[in-house]
C-alpha positions, 0 to 999 in steps of 0.5 A: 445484536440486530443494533450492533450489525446494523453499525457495522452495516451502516460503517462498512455499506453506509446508511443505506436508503432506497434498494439498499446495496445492490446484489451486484456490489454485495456478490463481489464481496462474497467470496472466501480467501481461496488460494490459487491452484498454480500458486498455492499461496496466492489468494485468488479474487473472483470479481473486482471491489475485494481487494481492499481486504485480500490484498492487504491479507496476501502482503502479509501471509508473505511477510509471514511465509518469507521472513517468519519461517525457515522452510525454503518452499515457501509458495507451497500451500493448500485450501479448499472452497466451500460455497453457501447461498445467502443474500444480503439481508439474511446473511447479516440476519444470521451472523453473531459475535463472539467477545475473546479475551485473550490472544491464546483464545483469539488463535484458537478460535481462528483455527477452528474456524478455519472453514468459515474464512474459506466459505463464501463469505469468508473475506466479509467475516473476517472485515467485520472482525477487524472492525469489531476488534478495532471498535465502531467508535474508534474507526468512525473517529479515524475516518476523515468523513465519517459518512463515508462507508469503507465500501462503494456502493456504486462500483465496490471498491474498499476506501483508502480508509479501508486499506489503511485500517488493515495494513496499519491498524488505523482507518486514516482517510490520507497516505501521508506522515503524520497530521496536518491542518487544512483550513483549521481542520486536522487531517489525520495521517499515519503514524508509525512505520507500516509493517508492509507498504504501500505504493500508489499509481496516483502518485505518479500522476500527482494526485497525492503524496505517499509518506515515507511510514508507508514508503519504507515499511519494514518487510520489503512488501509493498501493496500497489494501487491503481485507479481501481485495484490493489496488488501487491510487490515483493522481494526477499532483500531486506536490504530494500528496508535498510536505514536510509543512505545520506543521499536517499535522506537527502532526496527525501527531505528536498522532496518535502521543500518540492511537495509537487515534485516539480524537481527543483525549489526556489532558492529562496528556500536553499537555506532551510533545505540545508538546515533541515539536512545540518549542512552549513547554512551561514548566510554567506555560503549559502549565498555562495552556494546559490550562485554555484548551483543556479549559474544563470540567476534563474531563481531555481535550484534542481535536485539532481545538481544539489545532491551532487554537490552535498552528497556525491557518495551514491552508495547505496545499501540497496544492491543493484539488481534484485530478484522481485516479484508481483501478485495480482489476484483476478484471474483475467489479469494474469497469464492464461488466467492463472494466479501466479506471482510473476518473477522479475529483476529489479534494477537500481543504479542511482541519480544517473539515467540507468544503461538499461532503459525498459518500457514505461508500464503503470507499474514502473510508474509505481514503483517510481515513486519510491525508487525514481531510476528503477528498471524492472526485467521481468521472465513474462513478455507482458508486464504484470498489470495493476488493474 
């Protein structure tokens, strides 16, 4: 037993030397899934760096309480904290295994250990949990560098690894569809549809791109990441998960010809674009085509221009406004810090510049990624925060 806890040690911690992980990094991680007293189904964080885990947790406690259940009261809940003194080395000293066969026998041990996920070091057990289920070997195999452990040492906070593991069952390092190769190396991506999202502020500021499995989940929760932090976005309309318009494939397929998102292709890559959306694609009309949306020869096609002429029906499934809402678990990032899930209404209205312009806020950049002209009205005089 002392071999396997130190695999999943030396997983989640890395292979420690020195001084090993501070108290500082390894107390953030000592808490339990504690809801809030103003918002009985939201989980508070006390410090920064589990998020990783409770965020994750929190998206998907909504997709049950929302879309599993008829009771129309959904944020009423209750729990309790219990607290226990432990560090580092003797918490891991004392903790075991237990093998359950079945998903019945999984439930009921869940149940009665209901106590232990509200204790002190409820959010590690159940981390260390998820990896044992998922298997040592399978997740290191997943992860793109291996020596990468799912935590930071330094500041605490979960790897993308990490975050993919719990919202896809897959601890892939990269956020985009499918694989790719990178100098004869495959770099593994997702897969499959995610059951809730994910969003990401580094989007907007071009330093990845989210695929669409992630994108469009199929429960309308999305979880936001910042620098630092991870939050999470939801609303009631599953509208919001509805198959694709053909202007939003549309938009989404040039966007794969446009991987910057510079707005435009060379026309050069016109008629691939075409194929890929099975438009006509003869060389004479594509031609054409090309004079039509780039008049002045400047070698460019632009989005806007291009999706107007293929695709001018904008009618969308998703409505034009809908109620939204936002969670962030740290107590100092939210009102009179008190975890409550922030109220607002979403406003989407197609290609053109919306009639309602709001400030520009890290989390309208957010959301920008998966819907470009989103306005959002929220009931608080402050934007939520995504840190």
């Amino acid at each position: 037993m002392a071999e396997l806890n130190k695999e999943v040690i030396d997983l989640v911690w890395g292979r420690r030397t020195g001084n090993g992980v501070s108290d500082t990094v390894f107390c953030r991680w000592t808490q339990g899934f504690v809801f809030s007293e103003t918002e009985p189904t939201a989980l508070e964080q006390f410090q920064g760096g589990p998020c990783a885990v409770i965020a994750p947790v929190q998206a998907f406690l909504l997709k049950n309480v929302l879309f599993n259940c008829e009771n129309s009261k959904w944020r009423e809940c209750s729990a309790t904290l219990a607290a226990e003194e432990l560090g580092f080395e003797r918490f891991h000293t004392i903790i075991h295994k237990r093998t359950l066969k079945t998903v019945g026998e999984m439930k009921e041990a869940i149940l009665d250990l209901y106590d232990t996920w509200r204790n002190k070091f409820g959010v590690l057990l159940f981390l260390y949990s998820v990896i044992l289920t998922k298997g040592i070997g399978n997740v290191k195999n997943e992860i793109e560098d291996s020596a990468e452990p799912l935590i930071d040492l330094i500041y605490g906070h979960g790897s993308q690894s990490l975050t993919n593991l719990l919202l896809t069952g897959y601890a892939v390092s990269n956020v985009w569809d499918g694989d790719r190769e990178c100098s004869g190396m495959k770099l593994q991506g997702i897969h499959n549809q995610a059951t809730v999202g994910f969003l990401t502020l580094m989007e907007s500021l071009r330093y990845c791109k989210v695929g669409s499995f992630l994108k469009s989940p199929k429960f309308p929760i999305w979880i936001l990441g910042s620098e630092t932090h991870l939050t999470v976005f939801f609303a009631k309309e599953m509208l919001l998960v509805a198959p694709e318009s053909p202007s939003e494939q549309a938009r989404r397929i040039f966007q794969t010809f446009d991987p910057e998102d510079n707005g435009f292709i060379p026309d050069t890559l016109l008629e691939d674009v075409m194929k890929a959306l099975d438009l006509v694609s003869e060389p004479e009309y594509v031609n054409l085509m090309k004079s039509k949306l780039d008049p002045e020869g400047l070698g460019i096609i632009l989005q806007g221009p291009f999706l107007q002429e293929f695709f001018p029906d904008k009618n969308s499934v998703i409505p034009d406004s809908f109620p939204v809402y936002h969670y962030n678990g740290l107590k100092q990032s939210n009102h009179n810090e008190k975890v409550m899930y922030v109220e607002g209404t979403a406003l989407v209205v197609g290609f053109e510049d919306p009639m309602v312009r709001t400030d520009d806020t890290p989390i309208k950049r957010c959301l920008q990624t998966k819907w470009p002209y989103i306005e959002l009205l929220w009931t608080t005089d402050i934007s939520p925060s995504l840190n």
